[in-house]
Backbone as CSV, one residue per row, in Angstrom:
resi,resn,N_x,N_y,N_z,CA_x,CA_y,CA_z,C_x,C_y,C_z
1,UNK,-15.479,-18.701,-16.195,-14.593,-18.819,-15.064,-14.639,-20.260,-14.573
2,UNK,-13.401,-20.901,-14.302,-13.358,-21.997,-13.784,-13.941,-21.963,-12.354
3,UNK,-13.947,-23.315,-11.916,-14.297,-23.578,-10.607,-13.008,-23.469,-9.284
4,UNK,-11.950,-23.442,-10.176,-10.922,-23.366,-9.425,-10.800,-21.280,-9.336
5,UNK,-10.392,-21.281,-10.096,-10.915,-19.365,-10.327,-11.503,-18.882,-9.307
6,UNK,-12.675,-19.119,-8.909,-13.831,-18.766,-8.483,-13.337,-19.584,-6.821
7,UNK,-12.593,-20.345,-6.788,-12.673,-20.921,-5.373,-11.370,-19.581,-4.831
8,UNK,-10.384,-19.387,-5.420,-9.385,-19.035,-5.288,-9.499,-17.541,-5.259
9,UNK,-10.359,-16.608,-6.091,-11.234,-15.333,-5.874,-11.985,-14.976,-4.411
10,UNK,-12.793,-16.535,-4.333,-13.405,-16.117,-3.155,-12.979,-16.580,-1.360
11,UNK,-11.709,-17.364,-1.790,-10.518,-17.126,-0.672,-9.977,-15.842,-0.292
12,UNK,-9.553,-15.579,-1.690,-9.010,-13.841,-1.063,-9.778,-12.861,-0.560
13,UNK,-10.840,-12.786,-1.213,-11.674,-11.854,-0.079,-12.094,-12.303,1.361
14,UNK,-11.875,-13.829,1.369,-12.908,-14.369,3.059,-11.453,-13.623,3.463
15,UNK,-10.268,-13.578,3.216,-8.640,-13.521,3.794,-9.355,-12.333,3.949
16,UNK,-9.222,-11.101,2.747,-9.315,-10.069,3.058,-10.468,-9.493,4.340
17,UNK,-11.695,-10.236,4.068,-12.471,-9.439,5.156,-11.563,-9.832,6.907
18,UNK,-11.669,-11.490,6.817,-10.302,-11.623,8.351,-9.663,-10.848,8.379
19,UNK,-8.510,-10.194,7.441,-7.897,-9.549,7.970,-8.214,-8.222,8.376
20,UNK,-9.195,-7.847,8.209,-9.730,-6.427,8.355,-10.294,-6.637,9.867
21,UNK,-11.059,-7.598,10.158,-11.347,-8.012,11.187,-10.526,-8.157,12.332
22,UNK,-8.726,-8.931,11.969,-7.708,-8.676,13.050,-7.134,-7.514,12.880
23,UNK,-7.673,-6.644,12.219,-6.441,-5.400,11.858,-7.683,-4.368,13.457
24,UNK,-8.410,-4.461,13.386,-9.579,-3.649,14.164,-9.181,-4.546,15.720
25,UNK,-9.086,-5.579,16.031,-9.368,-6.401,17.064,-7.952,-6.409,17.910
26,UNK,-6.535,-6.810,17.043,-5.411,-7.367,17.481,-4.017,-5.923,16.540
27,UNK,-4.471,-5.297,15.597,-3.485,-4.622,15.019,-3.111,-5.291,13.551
28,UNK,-2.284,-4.542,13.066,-2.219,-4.656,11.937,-0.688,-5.884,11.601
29,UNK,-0.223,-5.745,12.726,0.969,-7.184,12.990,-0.114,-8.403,12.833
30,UNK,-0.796,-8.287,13.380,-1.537,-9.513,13.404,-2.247,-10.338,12.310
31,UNK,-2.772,-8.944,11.480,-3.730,-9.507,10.301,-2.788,-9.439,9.136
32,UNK,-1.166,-9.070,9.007,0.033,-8.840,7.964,-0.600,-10.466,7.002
33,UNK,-0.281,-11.567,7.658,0.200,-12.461,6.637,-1.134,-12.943,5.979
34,UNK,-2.205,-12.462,7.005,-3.469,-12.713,5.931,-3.852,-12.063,4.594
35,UNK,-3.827,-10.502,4.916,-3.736,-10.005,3.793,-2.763,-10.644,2.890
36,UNK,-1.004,-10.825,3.237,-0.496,-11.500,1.926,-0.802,-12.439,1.480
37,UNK,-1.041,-13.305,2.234,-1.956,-14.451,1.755,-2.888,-14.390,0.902
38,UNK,-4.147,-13.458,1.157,-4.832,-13.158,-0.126,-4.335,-12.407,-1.106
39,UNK,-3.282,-11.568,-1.143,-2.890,-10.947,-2.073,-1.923,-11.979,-3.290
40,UNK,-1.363,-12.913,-2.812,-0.489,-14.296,-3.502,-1.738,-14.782,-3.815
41,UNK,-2.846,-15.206,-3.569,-4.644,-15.828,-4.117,-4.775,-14.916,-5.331
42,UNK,-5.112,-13.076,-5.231,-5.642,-12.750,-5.911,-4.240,-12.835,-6.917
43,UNK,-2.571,-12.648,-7.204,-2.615,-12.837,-8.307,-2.111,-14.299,-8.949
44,UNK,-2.676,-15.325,-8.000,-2.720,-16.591,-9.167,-4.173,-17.027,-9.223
45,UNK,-5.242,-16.413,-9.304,-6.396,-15.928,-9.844,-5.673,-15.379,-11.255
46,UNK,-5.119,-13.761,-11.131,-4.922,-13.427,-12.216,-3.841,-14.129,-13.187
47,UNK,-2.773,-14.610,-13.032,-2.083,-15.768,-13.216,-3.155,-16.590,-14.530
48,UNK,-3.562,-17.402,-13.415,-4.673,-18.840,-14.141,-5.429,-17.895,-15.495
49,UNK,-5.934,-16.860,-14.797,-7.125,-16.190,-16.048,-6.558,-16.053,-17.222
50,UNK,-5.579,-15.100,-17.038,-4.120,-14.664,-18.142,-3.565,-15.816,-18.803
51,UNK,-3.805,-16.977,-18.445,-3.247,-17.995,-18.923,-3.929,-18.855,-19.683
52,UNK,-5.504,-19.028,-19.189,-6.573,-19.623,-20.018,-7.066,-18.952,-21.372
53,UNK,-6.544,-17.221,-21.114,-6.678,-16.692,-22.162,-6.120,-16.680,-22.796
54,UNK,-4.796,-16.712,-22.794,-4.449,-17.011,-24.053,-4.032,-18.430,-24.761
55,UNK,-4.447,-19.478,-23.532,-4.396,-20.908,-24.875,-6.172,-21.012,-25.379
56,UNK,-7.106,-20.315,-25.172,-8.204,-20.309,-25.987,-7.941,-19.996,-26.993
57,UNK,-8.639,-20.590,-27.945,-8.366,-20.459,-29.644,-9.120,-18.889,-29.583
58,UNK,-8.680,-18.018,-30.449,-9.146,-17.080,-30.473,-10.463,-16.980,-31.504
59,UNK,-11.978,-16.325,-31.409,-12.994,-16.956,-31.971,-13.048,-15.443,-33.048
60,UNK,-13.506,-15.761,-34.005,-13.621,-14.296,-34.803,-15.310,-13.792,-34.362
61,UNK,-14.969,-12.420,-33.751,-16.169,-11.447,-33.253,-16.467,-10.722,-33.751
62,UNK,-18.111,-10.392,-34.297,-18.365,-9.793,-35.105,-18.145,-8.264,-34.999
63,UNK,-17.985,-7.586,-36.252,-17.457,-5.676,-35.774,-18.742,-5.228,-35.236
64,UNK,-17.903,-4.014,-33.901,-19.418,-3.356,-33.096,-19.944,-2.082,-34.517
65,UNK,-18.344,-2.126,-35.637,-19.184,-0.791,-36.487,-19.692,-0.440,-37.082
66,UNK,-20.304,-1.823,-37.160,-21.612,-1.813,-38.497,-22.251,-0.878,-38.614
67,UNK,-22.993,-0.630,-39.635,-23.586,0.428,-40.078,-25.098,0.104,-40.517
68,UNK,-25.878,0.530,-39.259,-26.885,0.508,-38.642,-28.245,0.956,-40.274
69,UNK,-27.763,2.026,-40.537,-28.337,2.525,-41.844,-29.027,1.918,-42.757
70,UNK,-29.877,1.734,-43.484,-30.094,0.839,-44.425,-29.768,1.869,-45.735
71,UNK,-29.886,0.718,-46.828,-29.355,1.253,-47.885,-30.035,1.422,-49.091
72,UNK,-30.444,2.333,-49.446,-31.443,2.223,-50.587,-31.237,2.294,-52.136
């Protein structure tokens, strides 16, 4: 995960807990544009991720189906 990723992940939740915080204090008019706010964060989080993945070269991974068995 990038550093940008990770800044932009943990925006949306500080948004999300605020807004939970004005939704209890002031109503739910109040805390509206925070939540969208983090919700536009969390998907260019997913955005960026979706995007790093697929210009990574793809690496060849070894099969999980090997066959544990030995062979005599």
């Amino acid at each position: 995960m990038k550093i940008s990723s990770a800044v932009l992940l943990s925006l949306a939740a500080a948004l999300v807990v605020i807004g939970a915080h004005l939704t209890i204090k002031a109503g739910i008019v109040a805390s509206y544009p925070f939540f969208m706010f983090a919700l536009v964060l969390l998907f260019w989080h997913m955005y960026q991720r979706n995007k790093m993945e697929e210009t990574e070269p793809k690496e060849k991974k070894p099969s999980k189906h090997k066959s544990k068995r030995k062979k005599n």
